[in-house]
Steps between C-alpha positions, in 0.01 A plus 500: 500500500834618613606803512718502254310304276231770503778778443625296141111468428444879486846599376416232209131664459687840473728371263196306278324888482822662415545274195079558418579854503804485276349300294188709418726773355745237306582672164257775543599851448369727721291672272345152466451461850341853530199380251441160701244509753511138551892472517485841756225304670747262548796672608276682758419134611826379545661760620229573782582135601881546486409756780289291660696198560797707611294657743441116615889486533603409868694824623815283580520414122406906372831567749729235336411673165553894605615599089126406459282788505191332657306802590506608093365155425283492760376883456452401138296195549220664771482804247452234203256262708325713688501799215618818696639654250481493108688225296790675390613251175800663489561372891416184445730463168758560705490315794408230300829571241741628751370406849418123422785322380763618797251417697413193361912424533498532841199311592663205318753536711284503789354182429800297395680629858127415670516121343864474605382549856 
C-alpha cells in the first residue's frame, strides 16, 4: 500500500469514529448522557480511538495540520484507553460537541487534498 493510500485510510478511520462519536450523543441532552452508561461507554470508546489513530498519524501529516491540537487528542485517548485518570463526562461532552466537528472539517479537507494528490 502506498503511502498515501495508507494516510487517506486512517484519516478516513478517524473521520468514521468522529461521526460514531457524534452520533452517540445525537439529540441527547446532557443530562441524558450523564444517566447512560452504555452511551458514556461509548463515547469513552470512540474517543480513546480518535486518540489512537491520530497517534498513528505520520508526523509529516500532524505538521501540515499545526491548528490541530494532537497532543489534547492524543493525551485524551491514552487517559480514556488506558484509564489514568477518571472519566470526566463533562470532558468528553465537550470534545465530542465542540472539539469534533472542526476537527472533523479539517480532516475532510485532508482527505479530499490527499485524493487530489
Amino acid at each position: 500500500m502506498s503511502t498515501t493510500k495508507k494516510l487517506e485510510t486512517q484519516v478516513q478511520e478517524l473521520l468514521e469514529v468522529m461521526d460514531a462519536a457524534t452520533g452517540f450523543i445525537d439529540g441527547i441532552t446532557y443530562s441524558d448522557f450523564c444517566s447512560d452508561p452504555k452511551t458514556i461507554f461509548a463515547l469513552e470508546r470512540a474517543l480513546g480511538l480518535v486518540g489512537a489513530t491520530a497517534k498513528r498519524l505520520p508526523l509529516d501529516f500532524i505538521d501540515r495540520h499545526p491548528h490541530v491540537d494532537w497532543r489534547h487528542l492524543i493525551n485524551v485517548g491514552d487517559n480514556l484507553t488506558y484509564g489514568y485518570l477518571e472519566v470526566d463526562l463533562q470532558t468528553l461532552w465537550d470534545i465530542t460537541v465542540n472539539d469534533l466537528p472542526p476537527l472533523r472539517s479539517q480532516m475532510d479537507e485532508a482527505i479530499a487534498a490527499l485524493a487530489s494528490l
